[in-house]
C-alpha positions in Angstrom: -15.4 58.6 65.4 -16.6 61.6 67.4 -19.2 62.4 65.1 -20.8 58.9 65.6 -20.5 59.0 68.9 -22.6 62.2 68.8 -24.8 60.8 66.2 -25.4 57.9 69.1 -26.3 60.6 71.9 -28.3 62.4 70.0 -30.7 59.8 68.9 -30.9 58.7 72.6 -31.5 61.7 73.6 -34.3 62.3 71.1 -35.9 58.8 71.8 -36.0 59.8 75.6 -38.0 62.9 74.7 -40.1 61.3 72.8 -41.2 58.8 75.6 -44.4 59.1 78.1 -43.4 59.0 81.5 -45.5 57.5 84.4 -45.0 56.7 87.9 -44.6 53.5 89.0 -47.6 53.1 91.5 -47.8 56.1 92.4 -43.9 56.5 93.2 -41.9 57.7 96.1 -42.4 60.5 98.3 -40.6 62.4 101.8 -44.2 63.0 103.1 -41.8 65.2 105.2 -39.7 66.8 103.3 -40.0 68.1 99.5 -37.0 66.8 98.4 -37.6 63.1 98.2 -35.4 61.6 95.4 -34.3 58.4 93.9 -30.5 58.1 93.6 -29.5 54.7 92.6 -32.0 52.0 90.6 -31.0 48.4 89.7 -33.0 45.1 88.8 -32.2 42.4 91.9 -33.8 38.9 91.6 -36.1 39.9 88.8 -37.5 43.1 90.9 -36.4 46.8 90.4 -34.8 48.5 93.3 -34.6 52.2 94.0 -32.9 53.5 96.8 -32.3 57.4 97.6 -34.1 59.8 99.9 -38.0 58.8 100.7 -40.3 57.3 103.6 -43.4 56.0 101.3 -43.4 53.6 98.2 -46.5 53.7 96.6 -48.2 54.9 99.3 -46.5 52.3 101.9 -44.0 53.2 104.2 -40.2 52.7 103.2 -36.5 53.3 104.6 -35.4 54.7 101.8 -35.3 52.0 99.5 -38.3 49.9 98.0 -38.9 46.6 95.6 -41.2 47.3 92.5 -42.1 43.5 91.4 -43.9 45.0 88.2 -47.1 46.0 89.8 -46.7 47.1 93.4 -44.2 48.7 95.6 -43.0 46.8 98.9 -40.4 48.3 101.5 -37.0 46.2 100.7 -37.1 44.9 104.4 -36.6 47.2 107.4 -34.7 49.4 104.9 -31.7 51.8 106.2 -32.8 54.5 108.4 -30.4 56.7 110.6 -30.9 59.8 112.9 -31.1 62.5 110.8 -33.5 64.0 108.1 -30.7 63.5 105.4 -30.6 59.2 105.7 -30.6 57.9 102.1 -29.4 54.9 99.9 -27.0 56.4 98.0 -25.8 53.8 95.5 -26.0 50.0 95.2 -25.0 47.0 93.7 -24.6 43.5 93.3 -21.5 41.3 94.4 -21.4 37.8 94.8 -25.3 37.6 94.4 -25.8 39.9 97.3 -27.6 43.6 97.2 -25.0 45.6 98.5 -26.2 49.5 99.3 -23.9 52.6 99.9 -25.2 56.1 101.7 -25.7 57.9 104.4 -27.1 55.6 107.3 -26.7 54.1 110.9 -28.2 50.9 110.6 -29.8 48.4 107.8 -32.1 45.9 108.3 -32.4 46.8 111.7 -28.9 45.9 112.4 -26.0 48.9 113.2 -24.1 49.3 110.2 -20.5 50.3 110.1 -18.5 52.3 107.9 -15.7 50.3 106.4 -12.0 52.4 105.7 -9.1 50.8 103.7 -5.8 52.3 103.4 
């Protein structure tokens, strides 16, 4: 079993390699800071999402989290901003048919946002 398993990551690994990578109209960018990064990608409503740490999606500005519709970047709304330089959209998902995104932020959409706390 293990050595299947390995057999498995292996070839993935190899066909990754052997891809050519591009950016995706020209990608994201921190035109502040260096470290501008994606941390969370998922397809919502037909579009790819990427949320992390940025404020420009191919070359227009975004919160931290953008909509590639297959041939252009848009900003995904008003996005999640905060009052720091480390505001990012951490993680996301999808429940119930709504985007749902996770990070470190003070409001989204333009609206506060609160951090929830079970237990």
């Amino acid at each position: 079993m293990k050595k299947t398993n390995y057999s498995t990551i292996h070839y993935s690994l190899f066909t990754v390699f052997a891809q050519r990578w591009d950016s995706l109209g020209g990608g994201v960018i921190d035109v502040s800071n260096p470290f501008a990064n994606v941390t969370s990608i998922l397809v919502y409503n037909g579009n790819l999402i990427a949320g992390g740490h940025f404020d420009t999606a191919g070359g227009q500005p975004a919160n931290s989290i953008a909509e590639w519709n297959g041939s252009m970047w848009s900003p995904l709304g008003m996005g999640v901003a905060g009052s720091s330089w480390c505001t990012f959209a951490w993680t996301m998902t999808i429940y119930n048919g709504n985007l749902i995104v996770g990070g470190a932020f003070g409001s989204a959409g333009g609206n506060p946002a609160t951090i929830l706390k079970t237990g």
